[in-house]
C-alpha positions as CSV (number, residue, x, y, z in Angstrom):
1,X,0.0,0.0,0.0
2,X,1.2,2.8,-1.3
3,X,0.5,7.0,-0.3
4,X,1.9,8.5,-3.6
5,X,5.8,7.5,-3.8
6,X,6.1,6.0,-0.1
7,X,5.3,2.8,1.0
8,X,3.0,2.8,4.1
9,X,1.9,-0.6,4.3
10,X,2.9,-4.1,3.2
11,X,1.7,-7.9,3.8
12,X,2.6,-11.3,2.4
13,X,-0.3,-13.5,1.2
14,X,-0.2,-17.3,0.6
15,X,-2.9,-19.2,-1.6
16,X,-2.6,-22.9,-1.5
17,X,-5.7,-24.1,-3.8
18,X,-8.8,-22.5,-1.6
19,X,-7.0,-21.6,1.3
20,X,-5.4,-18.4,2.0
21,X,-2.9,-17.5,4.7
22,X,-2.0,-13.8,5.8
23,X,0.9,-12.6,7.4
24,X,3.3,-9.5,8.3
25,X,0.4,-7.3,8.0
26,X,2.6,-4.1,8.8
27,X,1.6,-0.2,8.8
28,X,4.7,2.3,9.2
29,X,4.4,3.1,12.5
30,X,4.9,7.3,11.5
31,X,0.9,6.0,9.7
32,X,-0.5,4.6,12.5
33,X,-3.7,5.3,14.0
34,X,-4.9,7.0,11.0
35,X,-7.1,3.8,9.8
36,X,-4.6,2.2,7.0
37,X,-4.9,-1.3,8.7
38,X,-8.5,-2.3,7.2
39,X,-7.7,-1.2,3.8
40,X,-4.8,-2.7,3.7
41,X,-6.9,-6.1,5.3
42,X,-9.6,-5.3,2.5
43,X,-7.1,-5.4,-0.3
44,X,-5.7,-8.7,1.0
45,X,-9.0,-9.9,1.0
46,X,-9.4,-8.8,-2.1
47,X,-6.4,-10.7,-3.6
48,X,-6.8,-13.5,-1.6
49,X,-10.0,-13.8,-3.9
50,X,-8.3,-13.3,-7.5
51,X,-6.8,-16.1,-6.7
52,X,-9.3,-18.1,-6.0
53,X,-9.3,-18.8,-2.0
54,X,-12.7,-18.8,-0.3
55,X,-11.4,-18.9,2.9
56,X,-8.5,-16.6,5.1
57,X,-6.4,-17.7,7.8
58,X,-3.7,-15.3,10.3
59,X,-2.2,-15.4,13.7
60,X,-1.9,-12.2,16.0
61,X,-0.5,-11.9,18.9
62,X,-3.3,-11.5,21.8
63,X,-2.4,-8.4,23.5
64,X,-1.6,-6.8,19.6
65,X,-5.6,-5.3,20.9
66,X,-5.1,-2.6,17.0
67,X,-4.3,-6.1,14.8
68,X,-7.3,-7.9,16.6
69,X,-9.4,-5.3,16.4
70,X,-8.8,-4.7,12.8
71,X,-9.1,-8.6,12.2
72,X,-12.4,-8.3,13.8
73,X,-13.7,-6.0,11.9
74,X,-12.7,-7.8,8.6
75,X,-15.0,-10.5,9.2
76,X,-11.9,-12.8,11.1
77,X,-13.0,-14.5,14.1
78,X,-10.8,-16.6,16.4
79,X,-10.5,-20.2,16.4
80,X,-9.1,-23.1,18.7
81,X,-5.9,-23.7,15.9
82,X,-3.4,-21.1,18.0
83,X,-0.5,-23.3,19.1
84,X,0.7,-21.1,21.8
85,X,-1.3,-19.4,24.6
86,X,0.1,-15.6,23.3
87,X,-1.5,-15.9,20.0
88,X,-4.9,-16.0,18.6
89,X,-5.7,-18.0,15.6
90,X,-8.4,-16.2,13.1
91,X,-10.5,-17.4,10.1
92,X,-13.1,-16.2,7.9
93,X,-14.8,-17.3,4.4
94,X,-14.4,-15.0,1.3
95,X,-17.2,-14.3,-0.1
């Protein structure tokens, strides 16, 4: 993501068949605060459907209470797949 020449946002995206895993989901912290994180969720949403993933996977870590919340508000709920007690495990279906 992009705010004319200077990145301000990034994220790595993994489509295995129709499954889709995101990670690194990362706003410059100079940007934070001013909403970037659920556009930035949006277009990996977004992508995550051109290539042909109906569902979306991530990991957060449980007091990261900005990630979560943005998570939440994508449509990601949390599920019983986090293998450590400091991170939550989210999920939701593409439309």
């Amino acid at each position: 993501m992009a705010d004319g020449e200077r990145v301000v946002g990034q994220f790595e995206l993994t489509v295995t068949g129709a499954s889709a895993w995101l990670s690194r989901v990362i706003v410059d912290p100079a940007e934070r605060g001013r909403g970037l994180a659920r556009p930035l969720v949006e277009l990996a949403l977004g992508k995550a459907r051109t290539f042909g993933a109906t569902e979306i996977g991530l990991k957060v870590i449980a007091g990261n209470v900005a990630a979560t919340r943005a998570y939440r508000a994508a449509g990601f709920v949390e599920t019983d797949a986090a293998d450590r007690p400091d991170v939550l495990a989210m999920r939701r279906a593409l439309d």
